[in-house]
C-alpha positions in Angstrom: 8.4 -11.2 -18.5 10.6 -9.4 -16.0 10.2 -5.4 -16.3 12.6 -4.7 -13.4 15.5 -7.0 -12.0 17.4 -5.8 -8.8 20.5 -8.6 -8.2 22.6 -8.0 -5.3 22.3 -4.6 -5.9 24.1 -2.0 -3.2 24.2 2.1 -3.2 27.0 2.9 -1.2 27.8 7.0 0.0 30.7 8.2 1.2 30.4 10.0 4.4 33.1 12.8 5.9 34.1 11.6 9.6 35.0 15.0 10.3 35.4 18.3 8.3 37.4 20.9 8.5 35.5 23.9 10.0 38.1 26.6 8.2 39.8 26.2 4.7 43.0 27.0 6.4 42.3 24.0 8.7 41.0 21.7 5.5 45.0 22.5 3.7 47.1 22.3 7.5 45.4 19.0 7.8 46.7 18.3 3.7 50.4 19.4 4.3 50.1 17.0 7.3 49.2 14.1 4.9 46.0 14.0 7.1 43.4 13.7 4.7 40.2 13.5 6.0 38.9 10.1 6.9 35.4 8.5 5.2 33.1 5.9 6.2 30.4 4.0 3.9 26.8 4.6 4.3 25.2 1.9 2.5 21.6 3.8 1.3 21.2 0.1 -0.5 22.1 -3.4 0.7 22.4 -6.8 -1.1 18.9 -5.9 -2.7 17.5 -8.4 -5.2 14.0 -8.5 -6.5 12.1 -9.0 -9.9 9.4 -7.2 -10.8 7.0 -8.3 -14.2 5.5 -6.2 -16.4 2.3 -5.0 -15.3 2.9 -5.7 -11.6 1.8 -3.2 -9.3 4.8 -2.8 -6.3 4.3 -0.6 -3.2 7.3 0.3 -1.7 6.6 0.9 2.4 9.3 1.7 5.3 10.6 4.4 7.8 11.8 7.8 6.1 15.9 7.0 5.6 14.9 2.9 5.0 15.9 3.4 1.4 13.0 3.8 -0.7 13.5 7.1 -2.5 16.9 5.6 -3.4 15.6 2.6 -4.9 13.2 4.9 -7.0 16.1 6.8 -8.5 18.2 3.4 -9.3 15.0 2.5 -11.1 14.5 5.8 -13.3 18.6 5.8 -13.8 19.4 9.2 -11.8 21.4 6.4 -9.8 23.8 3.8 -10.6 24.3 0.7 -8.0 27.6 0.7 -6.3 27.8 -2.7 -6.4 25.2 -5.6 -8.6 23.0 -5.0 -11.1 19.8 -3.3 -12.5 17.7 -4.5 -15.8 15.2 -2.3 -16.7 12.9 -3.0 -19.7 11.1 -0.2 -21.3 10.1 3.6 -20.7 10.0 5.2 -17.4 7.8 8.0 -16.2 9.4 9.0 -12.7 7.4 11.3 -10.5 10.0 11.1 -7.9 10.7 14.8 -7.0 8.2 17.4 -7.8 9.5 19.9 -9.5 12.5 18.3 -10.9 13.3 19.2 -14.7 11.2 22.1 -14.1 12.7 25.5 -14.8 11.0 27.8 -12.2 11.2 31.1 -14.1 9.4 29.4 -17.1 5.7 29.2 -17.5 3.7 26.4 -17.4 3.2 25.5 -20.7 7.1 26.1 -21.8 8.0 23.4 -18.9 5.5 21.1 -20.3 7.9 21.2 -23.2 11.6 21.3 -21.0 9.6 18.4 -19.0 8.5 16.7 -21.6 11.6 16.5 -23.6 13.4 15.2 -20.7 11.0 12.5 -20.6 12.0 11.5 -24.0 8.9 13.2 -25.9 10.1 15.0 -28.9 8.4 18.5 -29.8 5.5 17.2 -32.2 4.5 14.6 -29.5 4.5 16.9 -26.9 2.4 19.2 -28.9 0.0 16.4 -29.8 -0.5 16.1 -25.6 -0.2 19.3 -24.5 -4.1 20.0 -24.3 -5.4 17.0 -22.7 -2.2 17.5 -20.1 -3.5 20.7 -19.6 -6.9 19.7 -19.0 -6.1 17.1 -16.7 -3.9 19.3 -14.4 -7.0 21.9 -14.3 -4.3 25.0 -14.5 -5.8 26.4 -17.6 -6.0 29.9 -16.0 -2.4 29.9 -15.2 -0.5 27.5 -17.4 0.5 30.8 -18.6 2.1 32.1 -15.7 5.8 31.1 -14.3 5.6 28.1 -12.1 7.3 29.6 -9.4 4.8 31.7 -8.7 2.6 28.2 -8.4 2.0 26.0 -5.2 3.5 23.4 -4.4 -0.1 21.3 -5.6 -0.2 22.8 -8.5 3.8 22.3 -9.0 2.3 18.2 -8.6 -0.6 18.5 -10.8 1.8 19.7 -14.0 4.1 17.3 -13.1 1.7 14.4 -12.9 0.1 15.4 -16.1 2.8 15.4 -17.8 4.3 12.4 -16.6 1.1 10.2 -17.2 0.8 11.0 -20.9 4.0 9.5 -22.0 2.6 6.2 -22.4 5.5 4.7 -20.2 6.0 1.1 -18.9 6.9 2.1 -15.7 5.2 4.3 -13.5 7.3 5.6 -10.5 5.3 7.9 -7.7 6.6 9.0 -4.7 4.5 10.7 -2.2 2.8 12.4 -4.9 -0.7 11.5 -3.6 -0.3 13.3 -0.5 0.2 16.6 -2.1 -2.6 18.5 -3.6 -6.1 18.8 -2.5 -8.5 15.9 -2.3 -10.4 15.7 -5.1 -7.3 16.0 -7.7 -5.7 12.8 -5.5 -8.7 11.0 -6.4 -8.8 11.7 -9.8 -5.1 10.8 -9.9 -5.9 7.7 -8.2 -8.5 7.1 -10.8 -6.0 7.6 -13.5 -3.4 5.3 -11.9 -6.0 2.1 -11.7 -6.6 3.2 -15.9 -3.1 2.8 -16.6 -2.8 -0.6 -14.5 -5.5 -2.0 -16.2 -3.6 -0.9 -19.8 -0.9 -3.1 -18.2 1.5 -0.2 -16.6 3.7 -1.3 -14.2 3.4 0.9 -11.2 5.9 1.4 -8.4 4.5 3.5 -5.4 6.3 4.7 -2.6 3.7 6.0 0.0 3.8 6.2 4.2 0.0 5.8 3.4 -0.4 1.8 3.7 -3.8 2.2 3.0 -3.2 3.4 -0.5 -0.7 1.0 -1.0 -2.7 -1.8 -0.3 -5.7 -0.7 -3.0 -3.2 0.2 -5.6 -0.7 -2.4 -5.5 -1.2 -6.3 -5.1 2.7 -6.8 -3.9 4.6 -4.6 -1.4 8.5 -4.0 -0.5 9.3 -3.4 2.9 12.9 -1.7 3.4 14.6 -1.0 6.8 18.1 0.4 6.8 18.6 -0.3 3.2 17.6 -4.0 3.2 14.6 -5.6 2.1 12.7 -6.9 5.1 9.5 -8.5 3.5 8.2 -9.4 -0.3 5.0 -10.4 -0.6 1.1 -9.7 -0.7 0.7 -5.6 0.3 -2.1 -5.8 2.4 -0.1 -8.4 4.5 3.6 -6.7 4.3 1.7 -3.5 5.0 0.0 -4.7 8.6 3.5 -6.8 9.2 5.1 -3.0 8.3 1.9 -1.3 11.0 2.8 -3.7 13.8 6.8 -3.3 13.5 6.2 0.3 13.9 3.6 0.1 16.7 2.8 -2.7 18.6 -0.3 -1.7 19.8 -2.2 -1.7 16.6 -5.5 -0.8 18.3 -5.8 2.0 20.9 -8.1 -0.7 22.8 -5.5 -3.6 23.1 -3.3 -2.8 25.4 -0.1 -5.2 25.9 -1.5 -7.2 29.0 -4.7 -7.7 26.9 -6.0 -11.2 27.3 -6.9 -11.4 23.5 -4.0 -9.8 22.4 -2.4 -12.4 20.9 -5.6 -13.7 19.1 -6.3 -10.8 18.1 -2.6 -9.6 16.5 -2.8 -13.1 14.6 -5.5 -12.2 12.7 -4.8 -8.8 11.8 -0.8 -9.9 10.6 -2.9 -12.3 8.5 -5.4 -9.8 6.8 -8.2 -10.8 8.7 -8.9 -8.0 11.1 -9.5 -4.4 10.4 -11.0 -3.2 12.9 -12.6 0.5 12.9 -10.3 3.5 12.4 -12.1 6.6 14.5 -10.2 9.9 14.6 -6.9 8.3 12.5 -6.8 5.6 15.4 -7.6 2.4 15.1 -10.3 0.0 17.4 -11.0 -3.5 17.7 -13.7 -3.5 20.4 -13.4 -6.4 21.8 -15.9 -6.5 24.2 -18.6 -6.2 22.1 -20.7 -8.4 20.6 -20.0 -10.2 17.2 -22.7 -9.9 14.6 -24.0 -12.1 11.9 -22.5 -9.9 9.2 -19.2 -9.8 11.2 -18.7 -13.3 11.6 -19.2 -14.2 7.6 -16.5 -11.2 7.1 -14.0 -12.7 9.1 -14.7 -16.5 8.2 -15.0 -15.2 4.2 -11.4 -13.5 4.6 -9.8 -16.3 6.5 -11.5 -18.9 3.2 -9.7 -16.4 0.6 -12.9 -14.6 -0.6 -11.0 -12.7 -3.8 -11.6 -9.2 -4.2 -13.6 -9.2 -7.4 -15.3 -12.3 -6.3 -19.3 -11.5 -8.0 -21.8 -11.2 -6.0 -25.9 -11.8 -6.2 -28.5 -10.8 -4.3 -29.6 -14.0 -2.1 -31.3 -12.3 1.4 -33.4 -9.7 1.5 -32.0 -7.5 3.8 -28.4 -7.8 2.3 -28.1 -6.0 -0.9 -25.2 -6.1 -3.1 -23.8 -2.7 -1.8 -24.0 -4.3 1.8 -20.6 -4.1 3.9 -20.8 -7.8 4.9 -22.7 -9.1 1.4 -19.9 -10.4 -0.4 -18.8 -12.7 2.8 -22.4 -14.0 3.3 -22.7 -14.8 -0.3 -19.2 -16.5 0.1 -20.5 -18.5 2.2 -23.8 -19.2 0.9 -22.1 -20.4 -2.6 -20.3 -22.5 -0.6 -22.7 -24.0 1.3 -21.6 -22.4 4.5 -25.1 -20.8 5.1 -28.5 -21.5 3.8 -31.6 -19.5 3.2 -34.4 -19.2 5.5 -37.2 -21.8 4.3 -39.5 -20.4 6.8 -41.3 -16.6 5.7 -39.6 -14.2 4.2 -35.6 -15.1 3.6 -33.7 -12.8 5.6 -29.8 -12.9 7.0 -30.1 -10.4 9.4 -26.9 -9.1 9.1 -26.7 -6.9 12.2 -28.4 -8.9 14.5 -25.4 -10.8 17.1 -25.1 -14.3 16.1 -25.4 -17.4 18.3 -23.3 -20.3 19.4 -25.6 -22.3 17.6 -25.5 -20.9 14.3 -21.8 -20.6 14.6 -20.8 -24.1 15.7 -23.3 -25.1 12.4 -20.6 -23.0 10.4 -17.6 -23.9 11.3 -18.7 -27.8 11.3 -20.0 -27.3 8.0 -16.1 -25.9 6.9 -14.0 -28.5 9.2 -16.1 -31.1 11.1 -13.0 -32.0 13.2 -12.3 -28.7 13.8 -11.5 -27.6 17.8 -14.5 -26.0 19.8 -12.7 -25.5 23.3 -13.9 -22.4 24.0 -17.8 -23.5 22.8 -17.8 -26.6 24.7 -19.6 -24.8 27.6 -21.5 -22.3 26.6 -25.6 -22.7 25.7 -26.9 -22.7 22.1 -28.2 -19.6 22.6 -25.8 -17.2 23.8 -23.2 -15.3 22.1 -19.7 -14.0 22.0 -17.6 -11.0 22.0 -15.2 -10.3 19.1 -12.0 -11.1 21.6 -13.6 -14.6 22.1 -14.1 -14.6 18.6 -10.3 -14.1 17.9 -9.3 -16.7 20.3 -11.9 -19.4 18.4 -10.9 -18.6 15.3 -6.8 -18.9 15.5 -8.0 -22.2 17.1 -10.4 -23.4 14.7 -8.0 -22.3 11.6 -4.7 -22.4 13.2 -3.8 -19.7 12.3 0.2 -18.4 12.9 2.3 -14.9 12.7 2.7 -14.7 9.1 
């Protein structure tokens, strides 16, 4: 069942050309029949998307792209200019922080204003208000008047509240990036209880990262339009290298893996190492056993929750790499070690040998150009690696 149904749906503004700097000059330019002339800004353009219920949508782009605006259309502050919105069941917008909060009220008496604006009446607000104050940890001042809060704790009683109206529809924007740590995390936490109870969540966030663990869909808007729909991790590195190019600070443009190596991070296949807030490929050094199963498990469509066991003895379930090499175990991709004691060796670099076995093992007609030449025994760097995987998988820009 559709929750939310955007068709065609547009959010035109009107925007002054040119306004008068003096109201003497605003009537002149009246008695002259010169009204000031308008042009459209459209926020929203020809937007149409369905969203079902229990659905987790990020909503990704560049600050002015639209997102906010969509938001609002979605808790009803906002009504299209032109098409139409269906929305099925409660809201919970966390949009604005603050908003519906009366600043020279305490804590607890906007937990009531906020509340009732949320559509909770007085005896259900009173049934909540302890565990909202709990979980907003501002016992010791829900007391107080909230403008004499910060702007965190502004977030925590506005999350709070907002999460214990039993809504269908989450809205966040930005909220995670307020507040300290620990309190994102737990609101984190809270948001992945409420998915599983089957709220639908939709999360604007510059942080594609969170996006990409919350939500299993993302929007990408640019100028008002909607650029991609599809699978957030994937919209989310198409969104990173539509941005910035260079994706990783050691691939520069006249790279010789470039290419390769852009393939398989627009296809979810490369992460590469973020150091600093910057992000690394390294493609000069040497791929690893427990590499190689990451990138061929990913590129197979190892799922997320996919269970793993215990099969080597140096790769325990917590291992980085262990549910790959289990992947590919299960699938008879790898075998055990008959000889001594059964170990992967998940760190050690692997060798042409072991990953011409692989791949054969996957696609027996598969292309080996760039092994045709080199010995059993030697290895190769994670650029090669790029270039013999897009070529063994044929793999495309998504």
């Amino acid at each position: 069942m559709n929750i939310i149904e955007f068709k065609d749906l547009s959010i035109r503004y009107r925007l002054s050309r040119a306004r008068p700097k003096t109201v003497q000059e605003y009537f002149l330019s009246l008695f002259k029949k010169n009204i000031q002339s308008y042009e459209d800004f459209w926020a929203l353009k020809d937007i149409s998307f369905s969203i079902q219920k229990g659905e987790n949508t990020g909503i990704i782009g560049q600050n002015g792209a639209g997102k906010s605006t969509l938001l609002k259309v979605v808790a009803g502050v906002i009504a299209p200019s032109e098409g139409t919105v269906s929305i099925k069941g409660k809201v919970a917008p966390l949009i604005e922080l603050g908003a519906g909060f009366d600043m020279d009220l305490t804590g607890e008496e906007n937990i009531y204003l906020n509340g009732s604006i949320l559509g909770l009446s007085n005896r259900e607000i009173k049934k909540r208000i302890d565990s909202i104050i709990e979980f907003s940890e501002l016992k010791d001042f829900i007391y107080a008047p909230i403008r004499t809060f910060s702007s965190g704790m502004i977030s925590r009683l506005a999350f709070s509240i907002a999460i214990s109206i039993d809504a269908d529809i989450l809205i966040v924007d930005e909220v995670l990036s307020v507040g300290d740590e620990v309190f994102r995390q737990k609101c984190k936490e809270k948001i992945n209880e409420l998915i599983k109870k089957g709220t639908t969540l939709l999360f604007v966030s510059h942080n594609t990262t969170d996006v990409i663990n919350l939500c299993e869909r993302a929007l990408w808007l640019q100028q008002g339009r909607l650029l991609f729909d599809g699978d957030s991790e994937i919209v989310s590195r198409r969104y990173l290298y539509g941005e910035n190019t260079k994706i990783f600070e050691d691939v520069d443009e006249g790279h010789k893996y470039k290419e390769s190596i852009d393939k398989l991070f627009l296809n979810g296949f490369a992460n590469g190492e973020v150091i600093n807030g910057k992000r690394y490929f390294m493609p000069d050094r040497q791929i690893t056993r427990g590499e190689f199963a990451t990138f061929v498990g990913r590129i197979l469509g190892v799922k997320k929750d996919f269970k793993i066991k215990a099969i080597f003895e140096d790769v325990k379930e917590s291992h980085w790499s262990a549910r790959y090499i289990y992947f590919l175990y299960q699938s008879g991709h790898i075998k055990k070690n008959q000889k001594g004691r059964n170990m992967f060796m998940p760190e050690g670099t692997i060798t042409i040998s072991e990953i011409r076995d692989i791949l054969t093992s996957i696609n027996n007609s598969g292309s080996f150009t760039l092994l045709r030449d080199l010995d059993d025994s030697a290895t190769i760097s994670r650029g090669e690696l790029s270039v013999l995987l897009v070529d063994f998988f044929k793999l495309k820009d998504k």
